[in-house]
DOLUMVEX-71308 format. One record per residue (C-alpha): x, y, z; residue number from 1. Coordinates in Angstrom, 3 decimals. Example, Ala and Ser with C-alpha at 12.3 -4.5 7.8 and 13.67 -1.06 7.14 Angstrom:
+----------+----------+----------+-----+
:       c1 :       c2 :       c3 : num :
+----------+----------+----------+-----+
:   12.300 :   -4.500 :    7.800 :   1 :
:   13.670 :   -1.060 :    7.140 :   2 :
+----------+----------+----------+-----+
end
This chain:
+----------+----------+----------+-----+
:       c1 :       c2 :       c3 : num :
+----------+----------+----------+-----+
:   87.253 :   73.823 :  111.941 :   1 :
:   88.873 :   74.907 :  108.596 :   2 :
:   88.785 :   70.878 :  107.449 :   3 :
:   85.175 :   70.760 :  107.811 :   4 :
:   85.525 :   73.555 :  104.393 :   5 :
:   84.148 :   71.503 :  101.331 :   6 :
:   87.313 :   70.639 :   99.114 :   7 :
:   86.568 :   70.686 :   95.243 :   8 :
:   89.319 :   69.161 :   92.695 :   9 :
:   88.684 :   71.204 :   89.143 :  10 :
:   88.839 :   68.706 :   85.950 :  11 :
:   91.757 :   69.585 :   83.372 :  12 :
:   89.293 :   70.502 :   81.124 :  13 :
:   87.303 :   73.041 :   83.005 :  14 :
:   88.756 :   75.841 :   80.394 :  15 :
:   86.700 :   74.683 :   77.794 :  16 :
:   83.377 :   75.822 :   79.364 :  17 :
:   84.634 :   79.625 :   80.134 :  18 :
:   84.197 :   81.690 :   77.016 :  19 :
:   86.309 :   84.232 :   76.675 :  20 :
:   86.467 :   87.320 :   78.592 :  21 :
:   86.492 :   91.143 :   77.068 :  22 :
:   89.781 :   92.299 :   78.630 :  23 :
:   89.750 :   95.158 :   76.633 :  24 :
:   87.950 :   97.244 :   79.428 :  25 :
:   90.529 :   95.669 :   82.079 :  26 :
:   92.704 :   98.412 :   83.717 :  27 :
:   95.432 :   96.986 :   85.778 :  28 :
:   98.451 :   98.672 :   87.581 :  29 :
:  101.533 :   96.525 :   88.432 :  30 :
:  103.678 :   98.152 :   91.278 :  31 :
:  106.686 :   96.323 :   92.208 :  32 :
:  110.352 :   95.586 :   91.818 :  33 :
:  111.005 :   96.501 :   88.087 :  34 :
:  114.393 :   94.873 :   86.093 :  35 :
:  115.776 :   93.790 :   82.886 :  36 :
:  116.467 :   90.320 :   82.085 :  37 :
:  118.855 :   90.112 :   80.060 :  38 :
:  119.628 :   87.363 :   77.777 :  39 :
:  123.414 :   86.126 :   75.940 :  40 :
:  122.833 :   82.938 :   74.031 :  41 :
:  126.143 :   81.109 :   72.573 :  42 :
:  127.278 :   78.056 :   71.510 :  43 :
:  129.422 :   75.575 :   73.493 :  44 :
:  132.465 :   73.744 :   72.372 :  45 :
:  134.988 :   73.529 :   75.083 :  46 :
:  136.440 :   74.069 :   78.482 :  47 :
:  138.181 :   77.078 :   79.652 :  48 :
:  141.980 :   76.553 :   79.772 :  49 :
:  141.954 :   78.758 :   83.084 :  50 :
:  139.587 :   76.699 :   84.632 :  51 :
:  137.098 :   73.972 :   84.732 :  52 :
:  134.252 :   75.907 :   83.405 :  53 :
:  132.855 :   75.888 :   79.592 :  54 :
:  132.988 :   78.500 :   77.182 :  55 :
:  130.141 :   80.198 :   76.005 :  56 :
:  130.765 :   82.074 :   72.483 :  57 :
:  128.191 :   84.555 :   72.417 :  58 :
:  125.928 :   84.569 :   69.080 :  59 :
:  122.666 :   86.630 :   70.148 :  60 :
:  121.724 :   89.104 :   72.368 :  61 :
:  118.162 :   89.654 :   73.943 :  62 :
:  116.337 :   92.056 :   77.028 :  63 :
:  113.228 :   91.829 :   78.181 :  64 :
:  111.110 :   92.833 :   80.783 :  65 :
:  111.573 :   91.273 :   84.105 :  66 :
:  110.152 :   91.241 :   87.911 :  67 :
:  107.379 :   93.606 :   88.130 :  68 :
:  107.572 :   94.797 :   84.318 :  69 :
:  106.950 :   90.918 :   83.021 :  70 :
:  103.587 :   90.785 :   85.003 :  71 :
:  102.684 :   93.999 :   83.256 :  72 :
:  103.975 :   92.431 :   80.276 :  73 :
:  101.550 :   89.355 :   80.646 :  74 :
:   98.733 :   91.379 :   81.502 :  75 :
:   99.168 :   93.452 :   78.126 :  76 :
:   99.825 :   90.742 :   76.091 :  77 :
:   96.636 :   88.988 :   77.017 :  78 :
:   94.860 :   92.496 :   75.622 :  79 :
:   94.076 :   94.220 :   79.329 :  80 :
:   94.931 :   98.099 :   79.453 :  81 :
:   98.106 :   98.055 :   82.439 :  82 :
:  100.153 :  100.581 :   83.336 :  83 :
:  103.643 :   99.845 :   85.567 :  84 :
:  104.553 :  101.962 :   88.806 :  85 :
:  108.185 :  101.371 :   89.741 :  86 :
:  112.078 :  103.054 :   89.833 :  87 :
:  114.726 :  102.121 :   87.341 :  88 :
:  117.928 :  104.186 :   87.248 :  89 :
:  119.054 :  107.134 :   85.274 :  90 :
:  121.150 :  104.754 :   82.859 :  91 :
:  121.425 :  102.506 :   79.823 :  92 :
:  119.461 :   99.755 :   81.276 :  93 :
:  116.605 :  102.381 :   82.485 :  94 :
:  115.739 :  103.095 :   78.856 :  95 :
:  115.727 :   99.767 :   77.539 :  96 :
:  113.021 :   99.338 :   80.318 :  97 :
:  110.582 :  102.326 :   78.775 :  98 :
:  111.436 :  101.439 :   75.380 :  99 :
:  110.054 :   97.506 :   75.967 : 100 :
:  107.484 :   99.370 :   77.703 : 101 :
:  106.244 :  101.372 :   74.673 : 102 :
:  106.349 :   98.169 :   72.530 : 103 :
:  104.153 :   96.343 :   74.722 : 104 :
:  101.590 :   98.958 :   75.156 : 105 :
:  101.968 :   99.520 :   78.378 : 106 :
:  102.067 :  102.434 :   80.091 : 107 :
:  105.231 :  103.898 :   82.185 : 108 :
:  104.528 :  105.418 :   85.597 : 109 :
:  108.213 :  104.883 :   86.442 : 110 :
:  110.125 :  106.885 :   88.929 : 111 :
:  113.984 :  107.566 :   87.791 : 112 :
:  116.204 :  107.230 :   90.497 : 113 :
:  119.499 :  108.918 :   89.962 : 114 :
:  121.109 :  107.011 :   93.051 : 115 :
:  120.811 :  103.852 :   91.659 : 116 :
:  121.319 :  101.996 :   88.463 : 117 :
:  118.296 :   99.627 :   87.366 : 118 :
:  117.970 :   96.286 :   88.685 : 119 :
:  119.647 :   93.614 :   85.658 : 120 :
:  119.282 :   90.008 :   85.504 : 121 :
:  121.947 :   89.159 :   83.191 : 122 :
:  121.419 :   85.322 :   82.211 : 123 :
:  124.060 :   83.454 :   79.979 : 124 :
:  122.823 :   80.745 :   77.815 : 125 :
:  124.557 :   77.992 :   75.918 : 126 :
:  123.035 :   74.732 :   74.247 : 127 :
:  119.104 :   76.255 :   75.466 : 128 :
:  120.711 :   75.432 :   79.256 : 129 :
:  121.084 :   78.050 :   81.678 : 130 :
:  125.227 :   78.570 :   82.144 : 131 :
:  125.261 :   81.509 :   84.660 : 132 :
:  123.152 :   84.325 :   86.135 : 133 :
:  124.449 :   87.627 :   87.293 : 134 :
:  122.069 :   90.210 :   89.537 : 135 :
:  122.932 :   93.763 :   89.028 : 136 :
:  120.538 :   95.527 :   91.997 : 137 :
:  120.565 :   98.210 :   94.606 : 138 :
:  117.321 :   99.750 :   96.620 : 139 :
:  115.886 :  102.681 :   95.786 : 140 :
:  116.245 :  105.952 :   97.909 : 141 :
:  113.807 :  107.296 :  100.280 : 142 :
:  113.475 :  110.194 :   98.679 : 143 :
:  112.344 :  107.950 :   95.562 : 144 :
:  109.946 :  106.160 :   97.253 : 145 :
:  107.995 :  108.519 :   98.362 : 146 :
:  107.417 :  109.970 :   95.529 : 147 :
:  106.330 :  106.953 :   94.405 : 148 :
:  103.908 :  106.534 :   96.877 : 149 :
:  102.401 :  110.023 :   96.532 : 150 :
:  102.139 :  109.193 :   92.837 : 151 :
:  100.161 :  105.519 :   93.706 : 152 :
:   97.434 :  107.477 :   95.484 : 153 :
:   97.172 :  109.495 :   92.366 : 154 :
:   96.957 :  106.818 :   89.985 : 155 :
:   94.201 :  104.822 :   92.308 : 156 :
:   91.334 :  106.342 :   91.217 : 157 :
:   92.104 :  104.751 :   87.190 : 158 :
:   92.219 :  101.269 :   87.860 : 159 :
:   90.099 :   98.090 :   88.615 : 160 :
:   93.053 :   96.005 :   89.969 : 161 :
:   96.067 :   96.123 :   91.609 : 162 :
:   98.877 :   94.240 :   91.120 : 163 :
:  101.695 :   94.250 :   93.860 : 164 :
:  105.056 :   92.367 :   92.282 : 165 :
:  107.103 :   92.006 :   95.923 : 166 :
:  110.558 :   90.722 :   94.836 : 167 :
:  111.842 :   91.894 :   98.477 : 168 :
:  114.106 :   94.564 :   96.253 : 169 :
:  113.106 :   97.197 :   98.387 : 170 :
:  110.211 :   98.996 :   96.139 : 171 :
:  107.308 :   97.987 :   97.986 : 172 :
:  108.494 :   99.047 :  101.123 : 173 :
:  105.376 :  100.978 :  101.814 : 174 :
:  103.110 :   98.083 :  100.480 : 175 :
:  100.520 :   98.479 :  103.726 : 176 :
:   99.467 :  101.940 :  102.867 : 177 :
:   99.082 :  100.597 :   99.064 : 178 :
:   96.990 :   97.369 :  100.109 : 179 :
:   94.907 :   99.283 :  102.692 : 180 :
:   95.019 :  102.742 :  100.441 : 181 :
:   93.397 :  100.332 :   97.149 : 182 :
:   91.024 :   98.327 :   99.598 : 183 :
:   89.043 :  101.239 :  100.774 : 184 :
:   88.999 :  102.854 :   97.074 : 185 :
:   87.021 :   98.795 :   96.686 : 186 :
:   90.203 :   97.693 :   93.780 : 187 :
:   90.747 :   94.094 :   93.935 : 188 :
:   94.040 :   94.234 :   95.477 : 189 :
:   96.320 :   91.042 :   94.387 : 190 :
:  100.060 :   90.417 :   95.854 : 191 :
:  102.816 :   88.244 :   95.282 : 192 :
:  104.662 :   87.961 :   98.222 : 193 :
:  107.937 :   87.336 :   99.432 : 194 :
:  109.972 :   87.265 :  102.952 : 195 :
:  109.349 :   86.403 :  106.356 : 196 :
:  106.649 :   88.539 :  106.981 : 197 :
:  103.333 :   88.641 :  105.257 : 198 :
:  101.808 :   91.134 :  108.156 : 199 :
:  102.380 :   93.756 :  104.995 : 200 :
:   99.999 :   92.745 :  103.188 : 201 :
:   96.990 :   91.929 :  104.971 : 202 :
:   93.910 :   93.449 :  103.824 : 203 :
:   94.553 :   92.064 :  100.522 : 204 :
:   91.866 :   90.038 :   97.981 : 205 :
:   94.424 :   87.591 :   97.380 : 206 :
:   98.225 :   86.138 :   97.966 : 207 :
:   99.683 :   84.057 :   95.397 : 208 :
:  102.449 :   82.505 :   97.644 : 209 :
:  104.540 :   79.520 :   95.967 : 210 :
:  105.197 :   76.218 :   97.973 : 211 :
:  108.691 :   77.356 :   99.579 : 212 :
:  107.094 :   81.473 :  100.359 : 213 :
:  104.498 :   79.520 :  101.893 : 214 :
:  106.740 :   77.137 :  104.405 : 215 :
:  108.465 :   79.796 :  105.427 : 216 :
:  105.796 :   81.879 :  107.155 : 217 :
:  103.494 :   78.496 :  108.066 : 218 :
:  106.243 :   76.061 :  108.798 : 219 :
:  106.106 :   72.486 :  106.913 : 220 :
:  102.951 :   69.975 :  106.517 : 221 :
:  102.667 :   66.540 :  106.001 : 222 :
:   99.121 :   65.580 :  104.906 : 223 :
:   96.793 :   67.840 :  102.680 : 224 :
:   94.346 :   68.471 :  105.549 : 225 :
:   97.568 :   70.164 :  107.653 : 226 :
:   98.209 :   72.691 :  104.775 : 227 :
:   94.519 :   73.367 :  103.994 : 228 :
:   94.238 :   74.082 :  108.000 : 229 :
:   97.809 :   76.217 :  108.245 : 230 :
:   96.391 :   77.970 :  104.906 : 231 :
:   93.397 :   79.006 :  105.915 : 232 :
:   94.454 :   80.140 :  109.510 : 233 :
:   97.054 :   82.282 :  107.394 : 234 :
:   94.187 :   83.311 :  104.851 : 235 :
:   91.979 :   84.430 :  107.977 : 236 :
:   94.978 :   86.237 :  109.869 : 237 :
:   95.634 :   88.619 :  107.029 : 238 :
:   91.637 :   89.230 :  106.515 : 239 :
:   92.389 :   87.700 :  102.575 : 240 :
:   89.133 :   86.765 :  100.073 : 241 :
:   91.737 :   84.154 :   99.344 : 242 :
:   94.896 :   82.808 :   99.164 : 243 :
:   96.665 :   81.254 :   95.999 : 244 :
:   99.311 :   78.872 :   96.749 : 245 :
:  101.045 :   77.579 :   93.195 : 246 :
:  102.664 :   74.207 :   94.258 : 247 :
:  104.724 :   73.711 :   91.037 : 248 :
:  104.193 :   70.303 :   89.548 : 249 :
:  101.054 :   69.110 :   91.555 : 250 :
:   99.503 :   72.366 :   90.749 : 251 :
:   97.077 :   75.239 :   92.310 : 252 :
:   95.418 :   75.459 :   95.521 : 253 :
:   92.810 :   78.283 :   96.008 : 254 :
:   91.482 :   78.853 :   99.655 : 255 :
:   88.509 :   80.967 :  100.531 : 256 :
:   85.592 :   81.567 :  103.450 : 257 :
:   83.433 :   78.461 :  102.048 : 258 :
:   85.713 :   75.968 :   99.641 : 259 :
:   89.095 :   74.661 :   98.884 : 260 :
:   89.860 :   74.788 :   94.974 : 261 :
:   92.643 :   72.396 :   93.463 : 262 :
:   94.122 :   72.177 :   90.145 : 263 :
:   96.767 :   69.599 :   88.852 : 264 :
:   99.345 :   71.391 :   86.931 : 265 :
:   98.367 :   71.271 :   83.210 : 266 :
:  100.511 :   68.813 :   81.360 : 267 :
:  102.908 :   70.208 :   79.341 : 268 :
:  106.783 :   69.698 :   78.876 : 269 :
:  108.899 :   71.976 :   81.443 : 270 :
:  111.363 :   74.409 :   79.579 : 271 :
:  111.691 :   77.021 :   82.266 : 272 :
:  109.529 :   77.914 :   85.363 : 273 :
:  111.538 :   81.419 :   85.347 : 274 :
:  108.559 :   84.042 :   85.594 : 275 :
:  105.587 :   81.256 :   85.608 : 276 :
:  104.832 :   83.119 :   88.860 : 277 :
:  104.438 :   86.195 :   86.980 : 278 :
:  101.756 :   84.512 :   84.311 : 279 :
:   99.421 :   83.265 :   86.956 : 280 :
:   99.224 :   86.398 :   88.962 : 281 :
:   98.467 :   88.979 :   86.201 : 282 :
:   96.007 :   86.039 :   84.099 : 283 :
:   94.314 :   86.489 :   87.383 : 284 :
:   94.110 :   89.949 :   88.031 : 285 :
:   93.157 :   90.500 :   84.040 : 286 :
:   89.937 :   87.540 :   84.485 : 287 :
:   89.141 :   88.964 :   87.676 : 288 :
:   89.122 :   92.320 :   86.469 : 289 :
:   86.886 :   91.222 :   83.545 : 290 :
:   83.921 :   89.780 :   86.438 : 291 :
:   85.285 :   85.911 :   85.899 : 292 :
:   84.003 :   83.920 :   89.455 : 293 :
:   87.357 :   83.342 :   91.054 : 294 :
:   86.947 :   79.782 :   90.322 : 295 :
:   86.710 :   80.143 :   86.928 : 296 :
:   90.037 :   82.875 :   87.074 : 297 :
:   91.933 :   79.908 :   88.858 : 298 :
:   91.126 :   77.868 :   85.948 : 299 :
:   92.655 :   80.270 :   83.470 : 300 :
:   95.686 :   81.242 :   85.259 : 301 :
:   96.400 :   76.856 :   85.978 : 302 :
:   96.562 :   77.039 :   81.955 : 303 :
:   98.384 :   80.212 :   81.095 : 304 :
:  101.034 :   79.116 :   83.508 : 305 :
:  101.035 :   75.513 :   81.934 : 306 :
:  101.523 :   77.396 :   78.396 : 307 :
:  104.506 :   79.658 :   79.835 : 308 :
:  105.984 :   76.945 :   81.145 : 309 :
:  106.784 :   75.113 :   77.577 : 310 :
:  108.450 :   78.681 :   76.928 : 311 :
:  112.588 :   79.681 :   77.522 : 312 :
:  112.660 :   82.479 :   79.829 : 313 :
:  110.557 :   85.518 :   81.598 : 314 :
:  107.368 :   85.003 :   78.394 : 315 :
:  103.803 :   85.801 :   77.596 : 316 :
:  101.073 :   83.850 :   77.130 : 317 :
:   98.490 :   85.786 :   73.863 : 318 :
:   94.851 :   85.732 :   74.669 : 319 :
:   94.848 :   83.626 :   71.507 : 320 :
:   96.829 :   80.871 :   73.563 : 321 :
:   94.778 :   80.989 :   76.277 : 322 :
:   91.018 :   80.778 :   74.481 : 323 :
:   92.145 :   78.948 :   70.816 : 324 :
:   89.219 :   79.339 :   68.245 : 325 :
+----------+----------+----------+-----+
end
């Protein structure tokens, strides 16, 4: 019976017995659904005459890399060597994607898509609160994807881990081949899921599901023994090392074959959980790639997504952060 698995609960301060990692050897490749978040910060000082709203005077303007792009962003800032497989459009928005590239290091595998223009997460913020968001997006073509596909086979043989970003855009729609294509070339193979079908991506190391990903593919639970049991009878079904469930506030669950890991969130103040997600996946793929136990990855990613949290919008967490002197 999965209950009978030993359940371990992993003291705050675990991360002060891991020394730190060389991730300078590290080669990851993010594939996923690639965007620009953009960011228009004003001040507030009164209410629309048209209508009940407030109006936001716009002082500063900022991108930066979203979706797919910010977990390559993460990896690279934390020193690994990542490259980023994706499609943007032929537009404005497309080159402001490879330029933020180039200035985080990071090597651009992406596929240009004339059909579309590039996914944009416009955000509008006024007093450090989020006003409004608007989604600029479109799937890619066929045509577009598989080229990208052909060009992930390529790239395989390169990297130690791979990083699958699903934000159900419509870039990882061939995300079986890639899973089962990176598992027999032995790459640890990590994926952030989303929809109502995680069929795609079994064969995978791990699944870094989030509490409301995870209730919609297992259904609810009401004691901690009913979500270890639906978790590992999910973990098991999709032939996973492990499966990665970030519960928000009460923190990180890791299930494998022989033991149940759990973290409490590290305590920080909340400024925005916008790309937190991203943090923990690619501070996992980067320890992992560097030999770190998988208990001792889980410990790093708890705290690099308890740092990110403190931050406003899609951030980074520095190596420096993560291991102070």
């Amino acid at each position: 019976m999965t209950n009978t698995i030993p359940s371990r609960l992993l003291p705050p301060e675990s991360h002060k017995s891991i020394a730190a990692p060389d991730l300078s050897a590290v080669r990851i490749l993010v594939v996923g659904d690639v965007m620009l978040d953009r960011y228009w910060f004003g001040d507030v000082s009164r209410i629309s005459p048209e209508a009940p709203v407030p109006v936001v005077r716009i002082e500063k303007r900022e991108a930066r890399l979203g979706g797919a792009a910010n977990v390559a962003r993460n990896a690279a800032a934390l020193g690994a060597n990542c490259g980023l497989l994706g499609v943007i459009g032929k537009d404005e928005a497309g080159n402001e994607v490879e330029s933020l590239l180039a200035d985080s290091h990071i090597d651009s595998y992406l596929k240009h898509d004339d059909a579309i223009s590039t996914i944009v997460k416009l955000r509008v913020i006024g007093r450090q609160q989020q006003m409004v968001r608007i989604d600029f997006e479109e799937p890619p073509s066929d045509t577009t994807l598989r080229d990208k596909l052909a060009q992930f086979n390529a790239l395989l043989p390169a990297f130690d881990v791979i990083v699958l970003s699903d934000y159900d855009k419509g870039a990882l729609v061939n995300v079986a081949h890639m899973v089962e294509a990176a598992r027999a070339a032995g790459k640890i193979v990590m994926v952030d899921p989303k929809g109502d079908d995680f069929t795609p991506y079994a064969g995978a190391t791990i699944i870094t599901p989030n509490k409301s990903e995870m209730r919609r593919i297992v259904g609810s639970w009401k004691t901690e023994d009913q979500l270890t049991e639906k978790a590992q009878a999910l973990r098991e079904q999709l032939r996973l090392d492990a499966l990665l469930l970030t519960r928000s506030e009460e923190g990180m669950s890791l299930y494998t074959a022989g033991e149940v890991l759990h973290m409490h969130a590290d305590a920080r103040e909340v400024f925005d959980v916008s790309g937190a997600g991203d943090t923990v996946i690619a501070t996992m793929a980067a320890m992992l790639g560097a030999g770190l136990p998988m208990a001792d990855a889980l410990v790093m990613a708890n705290r690099a997504g308890g740092i990110v949290v403190g931050k406003l919008g899609t951030a980074t967490v520095t190596r420096d952060e993560l291991f102070p002197s």
